[in-house]
C-alpha positions in Angstrom: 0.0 0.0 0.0 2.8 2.0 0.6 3.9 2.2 -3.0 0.6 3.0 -4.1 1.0 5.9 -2.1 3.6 7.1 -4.5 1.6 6.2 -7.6 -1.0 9.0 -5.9 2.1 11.1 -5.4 3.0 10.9 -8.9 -0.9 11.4 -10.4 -0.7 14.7 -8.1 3.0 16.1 -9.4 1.6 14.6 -13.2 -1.5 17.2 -12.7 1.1 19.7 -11.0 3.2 19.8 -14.2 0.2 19.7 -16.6 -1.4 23.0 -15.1 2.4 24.4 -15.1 3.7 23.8 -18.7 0.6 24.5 -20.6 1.7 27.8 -20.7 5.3 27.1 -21.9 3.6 24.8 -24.8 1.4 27.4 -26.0 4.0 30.3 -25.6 4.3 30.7 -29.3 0.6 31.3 -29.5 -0.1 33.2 -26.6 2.7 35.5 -26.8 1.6 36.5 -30.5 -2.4 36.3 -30.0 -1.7 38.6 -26.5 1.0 41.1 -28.0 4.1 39.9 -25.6 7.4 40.3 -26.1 10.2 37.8 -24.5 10.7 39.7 -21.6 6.7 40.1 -20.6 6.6 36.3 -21.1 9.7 36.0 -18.7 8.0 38.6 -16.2 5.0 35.7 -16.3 7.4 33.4 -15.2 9.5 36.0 -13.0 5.4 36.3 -11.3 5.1 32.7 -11.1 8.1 31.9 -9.4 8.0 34.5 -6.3 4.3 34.0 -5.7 5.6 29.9 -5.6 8.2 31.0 -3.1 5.7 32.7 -1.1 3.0 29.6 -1.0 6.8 27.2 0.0 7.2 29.2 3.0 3.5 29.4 4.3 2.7 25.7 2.9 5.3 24.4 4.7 5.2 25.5 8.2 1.9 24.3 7.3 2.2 20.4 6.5 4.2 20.4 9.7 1.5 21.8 11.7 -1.8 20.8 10.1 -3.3 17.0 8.8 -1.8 16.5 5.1 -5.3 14.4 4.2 -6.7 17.8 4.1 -4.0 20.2 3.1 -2.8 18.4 0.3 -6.2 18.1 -1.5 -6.8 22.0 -1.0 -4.1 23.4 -2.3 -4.6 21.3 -5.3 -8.0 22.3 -6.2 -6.8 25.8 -5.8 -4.0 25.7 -8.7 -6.4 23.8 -10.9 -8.8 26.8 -10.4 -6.0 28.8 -11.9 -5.0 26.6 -14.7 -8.8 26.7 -15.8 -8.9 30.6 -14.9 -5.6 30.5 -17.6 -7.9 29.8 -20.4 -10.1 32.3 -20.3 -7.8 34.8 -19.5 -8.0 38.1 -22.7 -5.0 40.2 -21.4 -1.4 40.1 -20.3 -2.5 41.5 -16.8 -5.1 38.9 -16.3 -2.9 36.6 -17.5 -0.5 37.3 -14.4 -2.9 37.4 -11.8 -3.7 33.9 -12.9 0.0 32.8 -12.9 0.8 34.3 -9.7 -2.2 32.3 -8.0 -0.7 28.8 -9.6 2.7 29.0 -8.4 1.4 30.2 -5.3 -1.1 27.3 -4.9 1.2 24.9 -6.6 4.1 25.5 -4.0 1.8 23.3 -1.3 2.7 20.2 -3.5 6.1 19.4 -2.2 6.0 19.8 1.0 3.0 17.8 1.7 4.7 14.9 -0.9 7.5 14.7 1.0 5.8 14.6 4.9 3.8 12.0 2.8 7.0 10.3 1.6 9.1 10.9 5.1 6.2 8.9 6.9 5.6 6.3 5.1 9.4 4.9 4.0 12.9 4.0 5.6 16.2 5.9 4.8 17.1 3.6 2.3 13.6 3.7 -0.1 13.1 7.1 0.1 15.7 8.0 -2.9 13.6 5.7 -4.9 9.9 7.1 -3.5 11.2 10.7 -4.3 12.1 9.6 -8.1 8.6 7.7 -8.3 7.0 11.1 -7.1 9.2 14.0 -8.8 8.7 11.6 -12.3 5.2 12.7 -12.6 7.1 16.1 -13.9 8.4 14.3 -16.9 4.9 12.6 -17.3 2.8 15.6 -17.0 5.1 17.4 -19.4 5.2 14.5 -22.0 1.5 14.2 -21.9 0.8 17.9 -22.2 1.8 18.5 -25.9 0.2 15.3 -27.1 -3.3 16.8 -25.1 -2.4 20.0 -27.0 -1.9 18.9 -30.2 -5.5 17.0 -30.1 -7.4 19.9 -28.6 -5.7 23.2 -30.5 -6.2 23.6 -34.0 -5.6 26.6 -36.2 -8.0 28.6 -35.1 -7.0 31.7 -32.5 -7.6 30.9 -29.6 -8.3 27.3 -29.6 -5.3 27.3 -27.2 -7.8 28.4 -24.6 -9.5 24.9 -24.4 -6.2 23.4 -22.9 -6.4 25.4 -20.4 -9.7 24.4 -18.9 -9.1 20.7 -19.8 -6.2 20.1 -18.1 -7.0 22.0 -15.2 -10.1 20.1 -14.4 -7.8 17.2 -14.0 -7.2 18.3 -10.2 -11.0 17.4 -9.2 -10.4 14.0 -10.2 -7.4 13.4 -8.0 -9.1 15.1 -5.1 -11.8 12.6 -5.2 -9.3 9.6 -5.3 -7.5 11.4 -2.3 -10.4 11.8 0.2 -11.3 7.8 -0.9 -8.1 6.1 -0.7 -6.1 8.3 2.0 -8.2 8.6 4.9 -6.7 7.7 8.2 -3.2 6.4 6.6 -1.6 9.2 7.5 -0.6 10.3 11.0 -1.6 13.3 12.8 1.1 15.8 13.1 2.7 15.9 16.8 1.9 18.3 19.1 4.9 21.1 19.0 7.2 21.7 21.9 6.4 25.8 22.9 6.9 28.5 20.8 10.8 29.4 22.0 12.0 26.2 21.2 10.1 25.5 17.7 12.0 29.0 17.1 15.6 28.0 18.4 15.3 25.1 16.8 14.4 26.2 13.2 16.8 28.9 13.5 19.9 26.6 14.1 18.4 24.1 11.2 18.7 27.2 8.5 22.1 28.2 9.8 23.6 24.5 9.8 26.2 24.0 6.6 24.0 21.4 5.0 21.1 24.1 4.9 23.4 26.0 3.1 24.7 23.4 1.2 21.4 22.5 -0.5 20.4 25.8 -0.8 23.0 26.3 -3.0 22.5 22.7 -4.9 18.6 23.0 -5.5 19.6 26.7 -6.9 21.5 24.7 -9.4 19.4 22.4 -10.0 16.7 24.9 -10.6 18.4 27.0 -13.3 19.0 23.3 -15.1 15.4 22.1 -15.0 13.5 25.5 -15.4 15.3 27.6 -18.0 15.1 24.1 -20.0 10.8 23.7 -18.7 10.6 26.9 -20.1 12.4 28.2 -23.4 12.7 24.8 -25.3 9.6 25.3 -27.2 11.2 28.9 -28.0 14.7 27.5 -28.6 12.7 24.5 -31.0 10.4 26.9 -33.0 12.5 30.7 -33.1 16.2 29.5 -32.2 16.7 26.3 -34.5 13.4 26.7 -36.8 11.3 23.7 -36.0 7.8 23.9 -36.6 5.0 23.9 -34.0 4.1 20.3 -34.3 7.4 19.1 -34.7 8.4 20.9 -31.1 5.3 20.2 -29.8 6.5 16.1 -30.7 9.9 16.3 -29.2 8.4 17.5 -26.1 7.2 14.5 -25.5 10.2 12.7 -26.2 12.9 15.0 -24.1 10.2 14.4 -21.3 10.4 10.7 -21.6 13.9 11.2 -21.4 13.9 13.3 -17.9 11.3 10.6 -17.1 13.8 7.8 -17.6 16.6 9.9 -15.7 15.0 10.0 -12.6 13.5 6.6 -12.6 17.1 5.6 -12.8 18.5 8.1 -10.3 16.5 6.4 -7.8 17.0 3.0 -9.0 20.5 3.5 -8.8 20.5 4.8 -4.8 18.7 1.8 -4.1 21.3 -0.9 -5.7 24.1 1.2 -4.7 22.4 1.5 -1.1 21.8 -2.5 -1.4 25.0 -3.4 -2.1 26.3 -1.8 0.7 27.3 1.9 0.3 26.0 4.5 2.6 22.4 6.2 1.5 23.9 9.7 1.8 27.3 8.7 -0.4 25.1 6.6 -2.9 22.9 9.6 -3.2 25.7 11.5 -3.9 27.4 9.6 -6.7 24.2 9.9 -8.6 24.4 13.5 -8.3 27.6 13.8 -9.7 26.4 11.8 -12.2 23.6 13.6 -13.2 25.5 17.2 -13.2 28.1 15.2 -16.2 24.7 14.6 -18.3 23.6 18.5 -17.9 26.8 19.8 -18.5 26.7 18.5 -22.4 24.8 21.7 -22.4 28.3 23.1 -23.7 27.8 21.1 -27.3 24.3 23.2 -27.8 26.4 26.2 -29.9 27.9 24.0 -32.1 25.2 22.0 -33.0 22.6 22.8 -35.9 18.9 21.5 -36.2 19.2 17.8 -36.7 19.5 14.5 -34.5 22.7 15.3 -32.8 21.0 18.4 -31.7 17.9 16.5 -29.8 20.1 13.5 -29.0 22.0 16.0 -26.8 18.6 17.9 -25.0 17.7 14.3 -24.4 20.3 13.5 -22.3 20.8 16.8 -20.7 17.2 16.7 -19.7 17.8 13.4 -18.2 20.2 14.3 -16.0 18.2 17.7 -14.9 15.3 15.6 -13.6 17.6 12.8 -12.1 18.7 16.2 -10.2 15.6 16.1 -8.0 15.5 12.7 -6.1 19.0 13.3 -4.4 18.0 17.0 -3.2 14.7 15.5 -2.0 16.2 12.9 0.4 18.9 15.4 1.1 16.3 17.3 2.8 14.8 14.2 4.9 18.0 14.0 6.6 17.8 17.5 7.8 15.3 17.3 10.0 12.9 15.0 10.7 10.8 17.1 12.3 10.9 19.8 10.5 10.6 18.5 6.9 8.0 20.9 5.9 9.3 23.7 6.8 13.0 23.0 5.3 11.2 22.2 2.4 9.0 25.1 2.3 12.3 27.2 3.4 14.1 26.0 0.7 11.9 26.6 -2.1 11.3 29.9 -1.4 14.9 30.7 -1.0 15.1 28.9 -4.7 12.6 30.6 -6.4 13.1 33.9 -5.5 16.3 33.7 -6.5 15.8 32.0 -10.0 13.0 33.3 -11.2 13.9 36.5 -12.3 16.5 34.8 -14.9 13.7 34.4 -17.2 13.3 38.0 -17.4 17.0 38.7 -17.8 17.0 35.3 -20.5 13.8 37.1 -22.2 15.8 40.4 -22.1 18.8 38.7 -23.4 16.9 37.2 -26.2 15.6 40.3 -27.3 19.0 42.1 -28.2 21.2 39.2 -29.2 18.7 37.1 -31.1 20.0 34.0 -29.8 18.8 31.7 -26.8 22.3 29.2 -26.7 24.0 30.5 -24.4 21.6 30.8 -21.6 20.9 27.5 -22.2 24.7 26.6 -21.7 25.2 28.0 -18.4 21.9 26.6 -17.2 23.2 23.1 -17.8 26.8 24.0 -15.3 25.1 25.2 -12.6 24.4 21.9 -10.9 27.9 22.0 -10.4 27.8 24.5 -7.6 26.2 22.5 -5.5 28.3 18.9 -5.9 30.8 21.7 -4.9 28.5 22.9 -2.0 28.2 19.4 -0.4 31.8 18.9 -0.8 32.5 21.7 1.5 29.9 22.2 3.9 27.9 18.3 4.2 31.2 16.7 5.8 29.5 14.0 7.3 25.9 12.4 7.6 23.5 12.8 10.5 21.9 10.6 12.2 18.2 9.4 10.7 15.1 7.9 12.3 13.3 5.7 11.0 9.4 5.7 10.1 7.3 3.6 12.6 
């Protein structure tokens, strides 16, 4: 039953994703049927990502204080409002307000998923629960374009009805929620007083490891997001595919992120097995994973053709196999306090990324060319396998799940 706990887990970060990369799908289209330049589409994004750092923080002090069973199911309805609100948007402005509400709602995801994930496996399956969960992003993103290519036609506007499709997904999953998750899940402890929560969380975000991965998930970030959202503009206006070709590859590069972080779990679990530590095992795969984005340096030289999407492939596998070693780097933080590092760490992450689509947008603009943000957005996981060298000298101590 456990594991079909993280098949729900994965439905809910498949719906996530969905609601998220519409937008980025139908970028083309919206930006010309709505009169955006590059940067207003990166301000979108800029909006998005702060108002998602702003739901981390409040979500997860949240999941550590509240009962997930209900949390997790509200916060989802509420971005799949704003994915349906999306399509029925007319203006840039509107537009916003309906992206800043989604990131804002869609920030409650993770740190309920991982007090979900935290409770309910050991040390040494955790790695692998994380990969099961965070892989409904590559799902949700490969099914997108195929959705969008059956409902969008060449009509303006028909990319409206995407919207409001995909975003009455989230009812769906609610209902399968409040049937198959109540009572699994236990009530959140009572909190020592009010002093010591504060002492406590106040030596958690000074520790080195905080710092450590909040300098890895900022690397990670700029490798999964920039890539989330300026292929389809890199495809279409940078190398000259068309729409439906783009819209195709999608589906494959997601498959491909999909495949890396199945096997970035997988991998912590045999290497765990066969006797290495879960920390060190996690952390081979990391370094693994930051060789596969860094092929990012070939993008310059290479034309439209199948060397071209061979590379993306594999530099979007190794962005998404980025994900399950941060998560479980977090559950050995605290155990107490998983939502709020969670939450914590988030926010940190996207207030600090997210105005690089704005300065990649404004880049774009004057140079015409989107390569080499694309290129330094596949080193930056380096920074933090740099990070952990440093400041993650040694592993703490972890309890186990009753």
């Amino acid at each position: 039953m456990r594991w079909g706990v993280m098949g729900l887990l994965l439905l809910a970060t498949t719906i996530n994703y969905m609601d998220r990369v519409t937008l980025a799908n139908a970028s083309v289209r919206v930006t010309s049927e709505l009169g955006l330049s590059e940067t207003q589409y990166g301000h979108l994004e800029l909006a998005f990502g702060w108002a998602f750092a702003l739901g981390s923080l409040i979500f997860g002090r949240l999941a550590d204080r509240v009962r997930i069973e209900w949390l997790y199911p509200a916060v989802l309805l509420g971005w799949s409002a704003m994915g349906m609100a999306s399509g029925w948007t007319g203006s840039f402005h509107e537009l916003m307000v309906c992206r800043v509400l989604l990131g804002f709602f869609e920030a409650g995801h993770w740190p309920c998923a991982l007090k979900t994930t935290e409770a309910l496996l050991s040390q040494r399956e955790r790695t692998m629960g994380n990969s099961i969960l965070q892989s409904g992003a590559s799902i949700g993103a490969m099914i997108t374009p195929q959705i969008m290519l059956r409902l969008m036609d060449d009509q303006p506007g028909s990319w409206r009805r995407a919207f409001v499709v995909i975003g009455a997904l989230g009812i769906v999953w609610a209902l399968a929620w409040f049937v198959l998750m109540r009572g699994r899940l236990p009530a959140p402890k009572p909190e020592a007083a009010r002093g010591v929560v504060a002492a406590e969380l106040w030596a958690l975000v000074r520790s080195p490891r905080f710092v450590a991965l909040a300098i890895l998930i900022a690397g990670a970030q700029c490798a999964w997001h920039i890539n989330r959202v300026w292929l389809m503009k890199f495809l279409q206006t940078g190398r000259g595919y068309p729409e439906a070709e783009a819209l195709g590859f999608q589906t494959w590069y997601y498959l491909s992120t999909d495949v890396g972080c199945f096997a970035a779990g997988a991998l912590s679990l045999w290497l765990a097995r066969r006797g290495l530590d879960p920390h060190q095992a996690r952390r081979r795969v990391y370094l693994l994973a930051c060789g596969l984005t860094s092929l990012s340096l070939l993008l310059p030289s290479l034309a439209r053709g199948p060397g071209l999407l061979a590379v993306l492939l594999l530099i979007g596998a190794g962005a998404l196999a980025l994900f399950p070693c941060y998560y479980s780097f977090v559950q050995e933080l605290s155990v107490k306090h998983v939502g709020f590092a969670t939450g914590v760490l988030s926010m940190w992450v996207w207030l600090v990324t997210s105005p690089l689509h704005s300065v990649f947008g404004w880049v774009v603009d004057r140079v015409g060319s989107y390569d080499a943000g694309l290129v330094l957005a596949g080193l930056m996981p380096w920074m933090g396998a740099v990070a952990m060298w440093r400041l993650w000298r040694s592993r703490p101590a972890e309890t186990e799940p009753a």
